[in-house]
N, C-alpha and C positions, 0 to 999 in steps of 0.2 A: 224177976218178980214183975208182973203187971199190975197197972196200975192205968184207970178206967178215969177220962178227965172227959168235959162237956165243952164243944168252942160253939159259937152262936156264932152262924155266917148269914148275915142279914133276918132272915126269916126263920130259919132252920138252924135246931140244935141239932149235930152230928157227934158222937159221942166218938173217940179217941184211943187206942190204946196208948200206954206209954211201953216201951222195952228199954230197960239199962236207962232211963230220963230223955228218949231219944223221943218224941212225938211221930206218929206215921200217920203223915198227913194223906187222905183219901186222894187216889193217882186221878179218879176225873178231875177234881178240883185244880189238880197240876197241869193236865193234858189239855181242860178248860185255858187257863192262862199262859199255858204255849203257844195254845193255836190262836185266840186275840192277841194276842204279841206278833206273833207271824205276820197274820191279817195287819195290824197295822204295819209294819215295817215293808209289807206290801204294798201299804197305801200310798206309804214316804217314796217308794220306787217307784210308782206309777206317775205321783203330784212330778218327782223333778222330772221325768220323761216328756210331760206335758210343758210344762216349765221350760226348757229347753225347747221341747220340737214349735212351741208356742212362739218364742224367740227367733226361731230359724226361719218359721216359714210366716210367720204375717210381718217380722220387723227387717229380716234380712233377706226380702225379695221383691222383685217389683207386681209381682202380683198380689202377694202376700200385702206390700204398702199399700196398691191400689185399694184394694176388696176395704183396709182399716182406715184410710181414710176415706171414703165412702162411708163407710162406719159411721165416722164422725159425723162429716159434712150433712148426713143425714139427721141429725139430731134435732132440725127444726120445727118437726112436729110433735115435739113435747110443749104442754102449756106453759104457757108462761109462771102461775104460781107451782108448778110443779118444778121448775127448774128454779125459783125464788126459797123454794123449801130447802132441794138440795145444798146450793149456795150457803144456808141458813146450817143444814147440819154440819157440813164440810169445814164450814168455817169456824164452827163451835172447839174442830180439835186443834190441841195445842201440847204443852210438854204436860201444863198443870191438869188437864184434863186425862192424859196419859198417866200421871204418877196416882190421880184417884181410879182409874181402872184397875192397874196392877193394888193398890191399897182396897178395893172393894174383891178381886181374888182373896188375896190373903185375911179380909177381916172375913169371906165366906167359909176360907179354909181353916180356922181360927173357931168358929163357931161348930162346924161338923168337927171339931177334934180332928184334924187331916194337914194339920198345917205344913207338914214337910209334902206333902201330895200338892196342896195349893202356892209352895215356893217354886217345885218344878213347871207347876204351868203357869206360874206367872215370868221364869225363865223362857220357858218356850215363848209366850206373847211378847217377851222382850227381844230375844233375838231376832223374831219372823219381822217389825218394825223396822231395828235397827241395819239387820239384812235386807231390808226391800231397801234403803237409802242407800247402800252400797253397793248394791246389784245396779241401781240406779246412774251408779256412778261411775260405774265397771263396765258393762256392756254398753256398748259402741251403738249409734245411732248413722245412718248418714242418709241423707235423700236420693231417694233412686226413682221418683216417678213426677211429673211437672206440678201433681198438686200437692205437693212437699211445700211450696212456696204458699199455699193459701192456706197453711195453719201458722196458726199464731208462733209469736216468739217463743214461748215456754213449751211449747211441743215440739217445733225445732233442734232438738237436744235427746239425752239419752230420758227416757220416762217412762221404762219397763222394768219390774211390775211398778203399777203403784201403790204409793204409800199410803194413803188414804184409805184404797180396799184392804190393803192387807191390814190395817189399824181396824177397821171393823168387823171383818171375815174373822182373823187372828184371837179377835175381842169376843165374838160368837163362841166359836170352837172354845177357848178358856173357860167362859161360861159353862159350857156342856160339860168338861172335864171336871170341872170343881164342886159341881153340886152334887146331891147324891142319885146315885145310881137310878131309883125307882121313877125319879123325875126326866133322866137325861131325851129318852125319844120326845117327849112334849115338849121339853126346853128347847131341845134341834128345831121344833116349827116355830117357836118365836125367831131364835136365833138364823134360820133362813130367811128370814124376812130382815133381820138386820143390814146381814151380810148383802142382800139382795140390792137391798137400800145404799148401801155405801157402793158397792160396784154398782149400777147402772146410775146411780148420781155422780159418779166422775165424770158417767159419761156424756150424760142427760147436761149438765152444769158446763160442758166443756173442761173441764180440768186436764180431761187424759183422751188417748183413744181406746177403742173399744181391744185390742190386743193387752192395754196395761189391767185395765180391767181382770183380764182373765187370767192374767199373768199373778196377777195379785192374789187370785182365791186361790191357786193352785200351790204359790208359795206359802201362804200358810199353812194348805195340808201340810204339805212338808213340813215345817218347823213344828207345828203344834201336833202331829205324828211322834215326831219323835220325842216329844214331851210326854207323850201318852207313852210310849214305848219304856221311855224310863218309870216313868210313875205305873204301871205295870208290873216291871220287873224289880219294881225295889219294893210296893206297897198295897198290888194286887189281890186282892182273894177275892172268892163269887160268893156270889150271892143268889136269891132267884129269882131268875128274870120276871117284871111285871107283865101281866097278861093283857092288856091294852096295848104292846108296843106295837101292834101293826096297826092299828088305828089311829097311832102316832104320824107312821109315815103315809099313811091316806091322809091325815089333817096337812101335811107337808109337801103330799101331791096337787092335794085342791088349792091351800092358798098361794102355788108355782103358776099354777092354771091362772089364776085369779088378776096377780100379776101379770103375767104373760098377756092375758086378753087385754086386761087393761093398757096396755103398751098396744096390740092390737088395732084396738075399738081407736085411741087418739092416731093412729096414724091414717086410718080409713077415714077422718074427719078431720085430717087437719088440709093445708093447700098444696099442691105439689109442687115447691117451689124450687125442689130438686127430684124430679121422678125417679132417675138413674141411682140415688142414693139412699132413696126408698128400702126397696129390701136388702142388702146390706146393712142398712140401721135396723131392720127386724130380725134377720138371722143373729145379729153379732149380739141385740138385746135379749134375746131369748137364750142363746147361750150363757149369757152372762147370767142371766134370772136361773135357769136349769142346774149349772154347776155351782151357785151358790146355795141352791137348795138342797141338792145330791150333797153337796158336803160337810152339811151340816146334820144330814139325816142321816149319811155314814156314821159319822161320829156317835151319835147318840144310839144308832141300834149296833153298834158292832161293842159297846160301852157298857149295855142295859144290863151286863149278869155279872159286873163288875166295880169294886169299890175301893177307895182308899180311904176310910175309914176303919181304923181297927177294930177287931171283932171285940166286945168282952168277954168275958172268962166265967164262969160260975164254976 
């Protein structure tokens, strides 16, 4: 005997057979969240391949050392209250500022009805954290070029990725996951800017070089991937996709540009009081700025035709 039941998936009601109480769920809707599952598990294999070759060749070579600190050493054409700002947000985090991020997931997962969706990515922002301090403490550092000796004591040491970006990158990416779907490609253009903000202020502040940096966005693809991956696979269903999302990532193309010139524009105006480390601190800030932007607008358009929110039932 059949029997005719209504599910509501975001926008669209799709009407249901039942056979023997068995629901047949429409096969695109399945083959839809195969193939975003894949894609991101894809994405996770791609983040640690960069993650590693990112390790190999700027932390465990001498060219690789030279090119990153040049990196740094070039950072002195940032302005002074721009590197007072950084200093200013950097130093804002702490544990208690960490346990109200993860408590602002879950009061958002809490609100959208999705709170087992908002546990998993507040997992994931937990681990990619507590993973960058152990990566940190794992992977071997040593000087292999003369100007090893003209960074500071704290860079001296193992400092790949870092913590600080992947605490804001991490914190973006969560963001994007936990809100709902029809918002996520808009959220991704704040959310690059975030992330933006936290990696080139490690760098801009001195904190890191520009290798931890990148090491850091890439690690949270990773972790926060495979938070999407799980929360996917346990709490997935589509929805339909909003029809601005490319207009989403043109707002995410323009304020990368925006950024980017700006680091630009202060370096053509500042003094050359290192030429040689000039471009080197524009290549390595511009990747920094690019792949914090690309990975946040990944996230939100590969995300857009999907929810973890439960559908209701009429």
């Amino acid at each position: 005997m059949q029997q005719v039941s209504t599910i509501t998936f975001g926008f669209e009601s799709i009407q249901l057979r039942r056979l023997s109480g068995v629901s047949l769920i429409p096969h695109s809707f399945l083959s839809m969240i195969h193939t975003i599952r894949n894609r991101l598990l894809l994405g996770a294999i791609v983040c640690a391949v960069l993650l590693s070759v990112g390790y190999l060749a700027l932390v465990n070579t001498t060219w690789g050392q030279a090119v990153d600190n040049a990196g740094y050493f070039g950072r002195h054409i940032v302005a002074r209250a721009v590197i007072e700002y950084d200093n200013h947000i950097l130093g804002a985090v702490s544990i208690a500022t960490l346990a109200l991020a993860v408590a602002i997931i879950l009061l958002i997962g809490a609100i959208r009805r999705c709170l087992l969706g908002a546990l998993i990515v507040a997992a994931g922002f937990t681990c990619a954290v507590v993973g960058a301090e152990l990566l940190k403490r794992t992977l071997p550092w040593h000087a292999l070029v003369p100007t090893d000796a003209h960074l500071t004591i704290d860079l001296q040491r193992e400092t790949y990725p870092s913590g600080h970006t992947t605490i804001g990158t991490s914190l973006a990416i969560a963001l994007i996951l936990v809100i709902s779907a029809r918002w996520r490609p808009w959220v991704a253009v704040v959310a690059g800017f975030v992330s933006a903000s936290f990696a080139t202020g490690v760098l801009f502040a001195g904190w890191h070089r520009p290798s931890d940096a990148l090491g850091g966005i890439v690690w949270s693809g990773l972790c926060m991937s495979m938070a999407a991956v799980a929360a996917v696979t346990l709490l997935g269903h589509a929805i339909r996709p909003i029809e601005d999302a490319r207009r989403a990532l043109i707002g995410s193309a323009v304020l990368a540009a925006f950024v980017a010139a700006s680091t630009w524009f202060a370096a053509v105006a500042a003094p050359d009081a290192y030429p040689d480390a000039d471009a080197p601190f524009l290549i390595l800030s511009l990747l920094i700025i690019l792949g914090s932007f690309l990975m946040t607008a990944w996230f939100g358009w590969q995300l857009r035709s999907l929810d973890w929110q439960q559908p209701r039932r009429t």
